[in-house]
N, C-alpha and C positions, 0 to 999 in steps of 0.2 A: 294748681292752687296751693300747694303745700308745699309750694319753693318759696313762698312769702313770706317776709321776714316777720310779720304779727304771724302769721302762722306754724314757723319756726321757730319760735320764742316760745309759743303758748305751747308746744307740744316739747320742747327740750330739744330738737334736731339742733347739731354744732354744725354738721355740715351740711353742703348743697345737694337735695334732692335727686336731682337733675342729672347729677356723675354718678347715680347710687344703681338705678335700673328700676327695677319695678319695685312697688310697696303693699307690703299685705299686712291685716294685724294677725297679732300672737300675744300667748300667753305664755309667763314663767310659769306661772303655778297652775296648769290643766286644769279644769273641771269638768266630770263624766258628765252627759248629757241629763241624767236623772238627776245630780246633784243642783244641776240650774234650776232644774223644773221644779224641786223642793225647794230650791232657794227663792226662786221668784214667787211660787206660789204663796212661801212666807212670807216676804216683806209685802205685799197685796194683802193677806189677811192680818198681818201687825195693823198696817196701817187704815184698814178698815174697822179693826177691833177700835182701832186710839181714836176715830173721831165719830164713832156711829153715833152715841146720844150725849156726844159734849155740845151740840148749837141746834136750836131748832131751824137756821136758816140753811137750806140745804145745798147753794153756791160754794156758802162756806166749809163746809162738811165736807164738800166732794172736791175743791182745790188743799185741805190740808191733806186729805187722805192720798190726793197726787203729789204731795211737795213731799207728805212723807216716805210713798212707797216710790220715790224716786232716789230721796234718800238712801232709803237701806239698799236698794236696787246699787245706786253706785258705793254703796261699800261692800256690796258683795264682786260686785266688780273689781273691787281693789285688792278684793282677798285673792284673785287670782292673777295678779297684776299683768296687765296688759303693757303690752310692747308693742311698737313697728317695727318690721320686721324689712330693712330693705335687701332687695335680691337681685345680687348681679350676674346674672347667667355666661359661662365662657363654654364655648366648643371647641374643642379639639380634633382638626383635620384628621383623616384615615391619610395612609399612605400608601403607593401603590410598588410594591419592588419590583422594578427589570432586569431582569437577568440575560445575558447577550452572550453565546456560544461563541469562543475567540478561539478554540482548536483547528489542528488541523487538516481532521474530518470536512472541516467546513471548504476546501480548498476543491475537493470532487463535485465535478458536475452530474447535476440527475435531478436537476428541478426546470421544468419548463416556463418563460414565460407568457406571457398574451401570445403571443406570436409564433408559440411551437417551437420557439431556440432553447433551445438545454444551455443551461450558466450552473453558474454556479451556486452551489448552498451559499455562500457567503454575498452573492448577487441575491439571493433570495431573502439573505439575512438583513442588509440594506434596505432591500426595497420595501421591505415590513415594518419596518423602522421610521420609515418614511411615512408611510402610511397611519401609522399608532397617531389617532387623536385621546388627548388625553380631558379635553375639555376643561384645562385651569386644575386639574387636578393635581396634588404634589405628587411626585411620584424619585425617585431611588435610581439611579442606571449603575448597574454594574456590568463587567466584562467578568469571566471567568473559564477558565477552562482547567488548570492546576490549581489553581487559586482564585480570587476574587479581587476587580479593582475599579474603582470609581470610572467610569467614560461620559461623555457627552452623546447623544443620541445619534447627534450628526456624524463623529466619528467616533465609532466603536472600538479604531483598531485594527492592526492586521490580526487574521485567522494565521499566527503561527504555533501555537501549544502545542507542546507533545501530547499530550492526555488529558482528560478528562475527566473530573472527578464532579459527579452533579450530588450528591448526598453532601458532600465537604461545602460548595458552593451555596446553597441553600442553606446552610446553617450556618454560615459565616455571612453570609446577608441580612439574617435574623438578627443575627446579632451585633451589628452595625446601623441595623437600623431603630434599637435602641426597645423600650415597653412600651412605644404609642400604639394607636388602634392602627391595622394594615388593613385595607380594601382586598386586598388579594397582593398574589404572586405570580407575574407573568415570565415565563421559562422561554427563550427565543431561541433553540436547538436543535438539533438530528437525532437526539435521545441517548447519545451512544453516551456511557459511561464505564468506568475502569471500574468504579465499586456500584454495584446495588444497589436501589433503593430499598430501606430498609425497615419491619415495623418500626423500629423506634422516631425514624424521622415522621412516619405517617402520625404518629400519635404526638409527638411536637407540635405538628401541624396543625392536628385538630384540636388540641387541647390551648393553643392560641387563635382559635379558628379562622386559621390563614388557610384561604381556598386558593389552588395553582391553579391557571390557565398556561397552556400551551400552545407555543404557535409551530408546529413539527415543521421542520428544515428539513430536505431533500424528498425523495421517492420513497412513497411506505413499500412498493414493492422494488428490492433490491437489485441497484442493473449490477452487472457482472464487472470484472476488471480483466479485460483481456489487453494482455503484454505480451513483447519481444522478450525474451531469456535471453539468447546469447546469438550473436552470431560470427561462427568461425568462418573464414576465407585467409588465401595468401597473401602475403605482405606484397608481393612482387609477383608478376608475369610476361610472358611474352606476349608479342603485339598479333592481333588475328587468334590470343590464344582463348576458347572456352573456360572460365572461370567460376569454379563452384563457389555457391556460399549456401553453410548449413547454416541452418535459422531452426532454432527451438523456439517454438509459442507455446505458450495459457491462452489459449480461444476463450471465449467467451460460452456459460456451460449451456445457454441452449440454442446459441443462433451460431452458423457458421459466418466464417469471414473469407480473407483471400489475402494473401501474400505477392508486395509488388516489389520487382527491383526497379528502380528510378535512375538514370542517370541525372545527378543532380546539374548538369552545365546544359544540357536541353528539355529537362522536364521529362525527356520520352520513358516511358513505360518497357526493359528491357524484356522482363519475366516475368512470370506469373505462378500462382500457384495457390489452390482452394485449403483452406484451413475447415476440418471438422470441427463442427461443437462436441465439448466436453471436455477428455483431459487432453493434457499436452504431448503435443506431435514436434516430428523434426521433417523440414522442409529443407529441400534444396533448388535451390535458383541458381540459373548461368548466366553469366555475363559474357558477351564479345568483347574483347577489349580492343580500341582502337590505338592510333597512333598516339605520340606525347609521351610526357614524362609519368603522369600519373591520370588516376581516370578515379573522379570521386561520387561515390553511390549511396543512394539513400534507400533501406529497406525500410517499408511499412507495413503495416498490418492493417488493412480495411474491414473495419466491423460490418453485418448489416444490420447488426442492433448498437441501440446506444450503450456507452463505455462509460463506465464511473471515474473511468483515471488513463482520460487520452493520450496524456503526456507521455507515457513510455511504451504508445505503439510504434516509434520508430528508431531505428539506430541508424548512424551513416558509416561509410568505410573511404578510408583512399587508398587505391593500387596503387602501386607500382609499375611502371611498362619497359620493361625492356625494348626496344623499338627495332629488330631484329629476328627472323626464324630461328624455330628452332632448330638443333641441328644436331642429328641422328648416325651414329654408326650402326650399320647391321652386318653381323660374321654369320653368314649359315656354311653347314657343314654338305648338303647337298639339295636337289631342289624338290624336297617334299612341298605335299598342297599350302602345307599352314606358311611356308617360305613365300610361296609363290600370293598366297592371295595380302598378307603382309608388307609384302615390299613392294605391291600393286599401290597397295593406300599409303603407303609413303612417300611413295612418288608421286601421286594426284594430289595430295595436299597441300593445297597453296600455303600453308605457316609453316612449313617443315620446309628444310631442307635436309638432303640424304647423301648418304655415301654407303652402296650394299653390296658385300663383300660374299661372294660364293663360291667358296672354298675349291669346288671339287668340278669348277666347271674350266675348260683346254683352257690354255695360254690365249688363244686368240680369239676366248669371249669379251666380250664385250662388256663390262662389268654395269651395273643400271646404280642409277641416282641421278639426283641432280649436283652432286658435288662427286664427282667420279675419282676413285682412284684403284690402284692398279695391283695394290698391296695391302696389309696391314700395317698400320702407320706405326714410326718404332722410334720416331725423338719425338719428348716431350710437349714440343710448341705443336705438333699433329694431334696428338692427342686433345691438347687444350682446348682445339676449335670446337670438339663437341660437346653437346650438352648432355647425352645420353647413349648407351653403349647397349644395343640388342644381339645377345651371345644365341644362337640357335643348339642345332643337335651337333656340337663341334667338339671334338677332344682337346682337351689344356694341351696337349700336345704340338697342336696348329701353332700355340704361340711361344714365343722365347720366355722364361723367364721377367727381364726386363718387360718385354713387353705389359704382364699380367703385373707386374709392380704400377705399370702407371696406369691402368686402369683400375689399380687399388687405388692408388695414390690420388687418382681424377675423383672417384669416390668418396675418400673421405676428408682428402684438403678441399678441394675445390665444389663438393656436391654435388658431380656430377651424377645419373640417374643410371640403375643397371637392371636390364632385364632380362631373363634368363627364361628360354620358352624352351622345357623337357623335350628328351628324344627318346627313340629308341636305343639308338646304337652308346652314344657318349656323353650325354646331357642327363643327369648328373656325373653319373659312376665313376666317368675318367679325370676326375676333376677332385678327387681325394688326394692328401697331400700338396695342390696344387700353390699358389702365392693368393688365389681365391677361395683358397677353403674354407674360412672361417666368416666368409663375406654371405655364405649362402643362409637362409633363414631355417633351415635346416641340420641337421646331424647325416652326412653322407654316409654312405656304404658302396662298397664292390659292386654291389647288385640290389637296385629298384624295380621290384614285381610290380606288372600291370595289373589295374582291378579285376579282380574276376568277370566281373559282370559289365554290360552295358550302363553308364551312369546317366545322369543329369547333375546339373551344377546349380546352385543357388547363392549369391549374395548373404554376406552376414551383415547384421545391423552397421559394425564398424566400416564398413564398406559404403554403406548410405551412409555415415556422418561423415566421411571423407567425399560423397559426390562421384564417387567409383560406379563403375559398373549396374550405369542407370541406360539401359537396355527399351526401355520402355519407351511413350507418348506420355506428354503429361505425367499425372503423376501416378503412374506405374512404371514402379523403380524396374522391377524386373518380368518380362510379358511372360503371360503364365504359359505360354505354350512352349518356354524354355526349363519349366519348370518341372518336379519330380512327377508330377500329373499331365506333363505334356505328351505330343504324339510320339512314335518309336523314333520319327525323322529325327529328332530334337535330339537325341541320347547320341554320348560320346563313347565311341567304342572304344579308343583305348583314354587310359588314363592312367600313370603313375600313384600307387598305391604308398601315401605318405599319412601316416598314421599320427594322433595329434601330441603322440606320447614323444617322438622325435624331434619335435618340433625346439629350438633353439627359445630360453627364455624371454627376450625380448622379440619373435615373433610374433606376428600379427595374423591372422586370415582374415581374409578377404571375402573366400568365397570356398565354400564343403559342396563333398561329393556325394550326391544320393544313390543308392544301387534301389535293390527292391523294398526296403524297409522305410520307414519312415523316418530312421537314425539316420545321421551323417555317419559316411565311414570313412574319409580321409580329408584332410585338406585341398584344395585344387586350384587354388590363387594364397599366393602368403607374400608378406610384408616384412620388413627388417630395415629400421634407420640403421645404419653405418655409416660414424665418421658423421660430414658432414653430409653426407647424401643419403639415399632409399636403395634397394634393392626389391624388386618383386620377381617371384619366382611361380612359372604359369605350369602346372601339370601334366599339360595335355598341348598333344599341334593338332586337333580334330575341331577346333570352334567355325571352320569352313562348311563343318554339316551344316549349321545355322542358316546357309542360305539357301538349304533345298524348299522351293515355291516362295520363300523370302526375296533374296535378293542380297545383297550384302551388307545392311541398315544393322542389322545386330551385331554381326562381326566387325564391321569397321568401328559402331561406337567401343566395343570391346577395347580396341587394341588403342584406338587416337585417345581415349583417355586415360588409359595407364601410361602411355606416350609420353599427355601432357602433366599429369600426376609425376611422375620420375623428374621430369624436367623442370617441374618448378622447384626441385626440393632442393637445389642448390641457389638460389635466390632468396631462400628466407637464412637466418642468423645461426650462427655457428650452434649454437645453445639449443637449436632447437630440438636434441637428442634428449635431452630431458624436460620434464616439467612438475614445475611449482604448481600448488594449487590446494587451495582452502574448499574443504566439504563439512559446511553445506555453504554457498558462497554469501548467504543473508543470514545471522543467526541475531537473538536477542542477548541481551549483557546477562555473564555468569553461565551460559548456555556454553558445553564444549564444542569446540571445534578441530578439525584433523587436519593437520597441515602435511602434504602429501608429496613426495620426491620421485616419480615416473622414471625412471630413465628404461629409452626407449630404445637406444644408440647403444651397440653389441659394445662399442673400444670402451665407451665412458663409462658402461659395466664395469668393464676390466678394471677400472682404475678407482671403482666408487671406494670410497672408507666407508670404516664401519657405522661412524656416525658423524654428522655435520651440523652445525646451527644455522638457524635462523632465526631469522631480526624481523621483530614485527614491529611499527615505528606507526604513527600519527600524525600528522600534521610537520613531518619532517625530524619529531622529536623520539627517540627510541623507549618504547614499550616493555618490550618484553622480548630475551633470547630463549627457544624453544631449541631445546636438543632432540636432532631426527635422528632414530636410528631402527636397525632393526628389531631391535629388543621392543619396538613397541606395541600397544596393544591391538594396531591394525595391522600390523606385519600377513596376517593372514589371506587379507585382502589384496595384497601388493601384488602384483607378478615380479618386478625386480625396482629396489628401492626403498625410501627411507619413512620411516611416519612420525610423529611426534602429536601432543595432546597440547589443545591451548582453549584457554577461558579466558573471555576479553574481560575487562574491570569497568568501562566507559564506553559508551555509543559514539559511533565516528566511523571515519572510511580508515580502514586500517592499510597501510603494505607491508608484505611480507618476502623478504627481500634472503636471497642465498648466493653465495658466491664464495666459489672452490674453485681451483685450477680445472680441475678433472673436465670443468663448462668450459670453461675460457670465456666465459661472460656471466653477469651477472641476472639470474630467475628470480620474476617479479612474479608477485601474486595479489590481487587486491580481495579485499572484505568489507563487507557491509557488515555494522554492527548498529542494531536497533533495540530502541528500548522494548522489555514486554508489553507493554501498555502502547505501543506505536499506533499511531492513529491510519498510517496507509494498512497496517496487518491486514483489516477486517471492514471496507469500507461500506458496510450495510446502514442504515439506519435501524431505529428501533422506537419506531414508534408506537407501538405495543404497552411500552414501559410506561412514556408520560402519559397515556390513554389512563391507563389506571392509576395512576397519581391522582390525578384530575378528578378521577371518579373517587377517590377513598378521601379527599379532603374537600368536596363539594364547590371542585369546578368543571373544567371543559377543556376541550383541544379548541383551537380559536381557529376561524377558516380565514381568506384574505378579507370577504365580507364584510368581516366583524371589526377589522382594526379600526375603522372611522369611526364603530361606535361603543369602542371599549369602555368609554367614561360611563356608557351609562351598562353598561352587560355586567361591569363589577360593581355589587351595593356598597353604597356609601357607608362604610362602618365609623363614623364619625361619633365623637362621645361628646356628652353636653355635662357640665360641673357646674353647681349653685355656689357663690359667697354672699353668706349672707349678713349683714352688722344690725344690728340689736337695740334700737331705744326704750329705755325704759319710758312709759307713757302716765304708772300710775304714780310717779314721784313728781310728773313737768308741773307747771304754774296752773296749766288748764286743770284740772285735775281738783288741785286746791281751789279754785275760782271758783269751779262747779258745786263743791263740798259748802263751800261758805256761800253762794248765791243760793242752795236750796235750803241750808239751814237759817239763814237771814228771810228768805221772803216766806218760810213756814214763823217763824218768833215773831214778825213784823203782821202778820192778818191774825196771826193769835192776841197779839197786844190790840188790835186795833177790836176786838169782838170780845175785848177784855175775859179772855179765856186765861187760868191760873197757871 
């Protein structure tokens, strides 16, 4: 009715009703409620005072007394001038912010779905997303993990961020998304964060009263991350040859798993070997190798619990195969037992072949091998046939000069393998001054005393990460009954008493002698790179006790793989006397690191400098030159060789590259460099944290459940704002019309009752 143009005219409205919204009256000038009641009550007694005994006709009486208290009635109405008041109400939408975890925490698997498949956090982070009805509501998508950035729902993104910062994320979405009203704040994450949440952000929070919901990404209870560390085997071997490969694992800390070698070109399953839970062990697996050029292997780790970061349970390898036996010279000096049960197993085994040479037996023996010969071989293309030279109880005297030159020379140009098994009579003693002296891993004398006592022999750790003298089933490296707790059968009566203070720098043990104490008292297997090849030197010729009620399983693994250990060591690379190498091989940026120069090889002893560089490069582009030397502060730690200090500036795979004559190739070393904040460091979630978020800003952790009905689980914080525009009502024409209609028809019944 009040959109009518008489009735828009009569009230003053210039505009249309109709656009305006709702209409209420008002007043400019208020009046208290007591001030009406006095005011109406007066104009009622005015106007009953003004006509009580002016007419005795009392129609007349009782219409002026209404025309009058109508009157003052509407000028007391005017005194507080009335207005309409129109009201146009606007609301202003709540908003909802998303927030979507794009690190690269979100990349481990440890969230199940329907179906009991472990995926991934970021298959989790999807499917949630998918799930989110918002029911028309406006709502904000952000990605974030270093930073904050607009996404679409449907794609979020790859999960590749280095880190994680949700305190910085959250407050750069506050304030992006400007001072309107928020409904909430919905967090879609794993909780891991580089910084805190902190009071100050809780009280932002609530003092904008933006309540978080959380929808927690992965496993509240943390799976473990069980990896492959490292695993060492030989570049090359011979064909039929047993092939060790040491494997260091991180098991997983409270379920065991199991260690598999795979031939990767048949699938078959070569080895095996059970992994304890907790910390990290070294494993060794053997390979047969067959015919061909090469034989390529896949080592994995099989958890029985689920893995957070399956990726780097496996590594693969490719051999080398020489396609070819190996082939053995043996010199003994006469035919003691440890000769006789020795040159048994050299000649029954099919990947050897032999040539065994015994010294002291007539002209018309019959000399045994399967490559027979009649003499000591004395030009150099004889020598070259073999891969490995076993010197028994024989005095340097047996051989010519020349001779013992090219068994150096097979040694350490061509790497050939030399094994030296102690005597009584002339192994070592008569071998001081010899063109072999300096080859031995040892310091010689005139006279090597035997231990006093009955011994037993044990394996050194070095020993199991080489694959040596694994004696054992399964995975007992070495069977306790050859051990310092075994029966009297077990103990070696004699034994050369080699004390560890004699021992030549870059030697190695193998394997120490126990007497009655609990201490080692001499060495009793020792090690020595020379040149390009090995030398092992064995203590004792008594390892044939081994097979009393045995049989000869111990002793034969003894000797066939020191055999094939010597024999491979001329198949891997000239260089291989020294080694490069970064400790600790994963560090984070600014974090130092000890870049490290081994040498292992007696001659490239001889010839090291005092200090050398190394080049650490990037991406092909050079880093940084670290001067190794012994001046430095790990020198301590060294046995023979160089150290140097390096602090990387950038995260990246670094190389660390050395090249001196003294190699004749050039020592690689690689590094991992990660940030602090590295998102694989620490792959737990942390649901813990957003729990209480939620609970100190008055929301919730959200279940899958909930996502369909999240429009209505967040209240609608939506704000409503009045405009309101203003007519003045006591100045319109109605107003006036009023004022002169009731003073016109009060003068007009007074004239007409001829009242003065």
């Amino acid at each position: 009715m009040i959109d009518q143009p008489i009735i828009r005219w009569l009230l003053g409205i210039e505009v249309d009703p109709s656009t305006r919204g709702s209409v209420r009256l008002g007043w400019e000038m208020p009046l208290a409620g007591w001030m009406w009641l006095v005011g109406i009550s007066a104009a009622v007694a005015l106007a009953w005072l003004a006509y009580t005994r002016m007419t005795p006709r009392p129609w007349v009486r009782r219409s002026l007394t209404v025309l009058r208290a109508a009157t003052l009635l509407l000028l007391l109405v005017l005194v507080a001038r009335p207005i309409l008041e129109f009201v146009e109400e606007r609301r202003e939408s709540d908003r909802i912010i998303m927030l979507a975890d794009r690190s690269k925490s979100l990349q481990l698997a440890d969230w199940k779905d329907g179906t009991g498949t472990l995926r991934t956090r970021d298959e989790q982070l999807r499917s949630s997303l998918e799930a989110i009805q918002l029911g028309g509501r406006p709502a904000e998508w952000f990605a974030f993990s270093g930073d904050v950035a607009l996404i679409t729902p449907s794609e979020p993104g790859p999960a590749n961020g280095r880190t994680t910062d949700l305190p910085l994320a959250i407050d750069r979405a506050l304030r992006r998304s400007g001072g309107g009203p928020i409904g909430g704040l919905v967090l879609v994450t794993d909780g891991r964060s580089t910084r805190p949440i902190d009071a100050r952000l809780i009280r932002s929070l609530t003092a904008r009263s933006v309540p978080v919901y959380a929808i927690a990404l992965g496993s509240r209870n943390p799976l473990g991350d069980a990896a492959i560390m490292d695993v060492q085997a030989p570049a090359k071997a011979f064909v039929r040859d047993q092939v060790p490969f040491v494997v260091r694992v991180q098991p997983l800390r409270d379920a065991p798993g199991r260690l598999e070698l795979v031939n990767m070109d048949t699938g078959a399953v070569i080895d095996r070997a059970s992994v304890p839970a907790g910390e990290a062990s070294t494993h060794v697996l053997v390979a047969t190798t067959d015919s061909g050029d090469s034989m390529d292997l896949r080592v994995r780790l099989v958890c029985d619990a689920e893995d957070a970061v399956p990726t780097n349970n496996e590594a693969t390898v490719t051999l080398g195969i020489i396609d070819r036996a190996i082939r053995v010279l043996m010199v003994e000096g006469g035919p003691r037992w440890e000769y006789r049960y020795v040159k048994n197993i050299l000649v029954r085994e099919p990947s050897m072949e032999s040539s065994i040479m015994l010294l002291s037996a007539d002209r018309d023996f019959t000399q045994e091998g399967n490559m027979a010969v009649t003499r000591i071989p004395t030009a150099r293309e004889e020598f070259d046939l073999y891969d490995l030279f076993v010197i028994g109880d024989v005095a340097s005297g047996q051989f010519s000069d020349a001779q013992l030159e090219e068994v150096r020379r097979a040694v350490t140009e061509r790497g050939a393998g030399l094994l030296l098994i102690g005597g009584e009579r002339s192994m070592p003693m008569q071998w001081m001054g010899s063109p072999l002296d300096d080859v031995f891993p040892m310091r010689l004398s005139s006279s090597i005393p035997r231990q006093a006592e009955p011994v037993a022999i044990e394996p050194t750790p070095l020993a199991k990460g080489l694959g040596l003298l694994r004696l054992g089933d399964g995975d007992d490296h070495w069977p306790p009954e050859l051990g310092r707790d075994g029966p009297a059968w077990s103990r070696l009566q004699w034994m050369q008493r080699i004390p560890f203070e004699d021992l030549k720098p870059t030697a190695e043990v193998l394997a120490t002698a126990f007497g009655s104490t609990t201490e080692p008292i001499g060495a009793a297997v020792l090690s020595m790179r020379f040149g390009s090849g090995h030398v092992v030197y064995v203590a004792t010729d008594e390892t044939w006790r081994w097979r009393n009620g045995i049989g000869e399983a111990y002793q034969e693994r003894f000797w066939i793989q020191l055999v094939r250990y010597l024999s491979r060591a001329g198949l891997s690379a000239a260089s291989g006397g020294a080694q490069l190498s970064v400790e600790p091989t994963t560090i984070t940026v600014g974090q130092t690191a000890t870049i490290r120069l081994d040498v292992k090889d007696e001659l490239i002893q001889r010839r090291l400098p005092n200090a050398i560089d190394a080049v650490v490069s990037r991406s092909m582009q050079r880093e940084d030159v670290i001067r190794l030397s012994t001046d430095a502060a790990t020198k301590g730690s060294l046995v023979v060789g160089l150290a140097g200090i390096w602090q990387p500036r950038q995260a990246g795979e670094y190389d660390v590259a050395v090249m001196d004559a003294a190699f004749g190739d050039t020592l690689m070393a690689r590094v991992r460099v990660i940030e602090p904040d590295d998102e694989f460091a620490r792959p737990e979630t942390d649901h813990a944290t957003l729990e209480s978020l939620c609970a100190s800003t008055g929301g919730r952790l959200l279940s899958a459940a909930d996502l369909p009905d999240l429009a209505t689980i967040i209240p609608d914080r939506s704000t409503f704002t009045e405009r309101i525009e203003r007519v003045p009502v006591w100045s319109s024409p109605l107003t006036l019309i009023l004022l002169v209609v009731l003073c016109g028809l009060e003068w007009s019944i007074r004239r007409a009752v001829r009242l003065a």
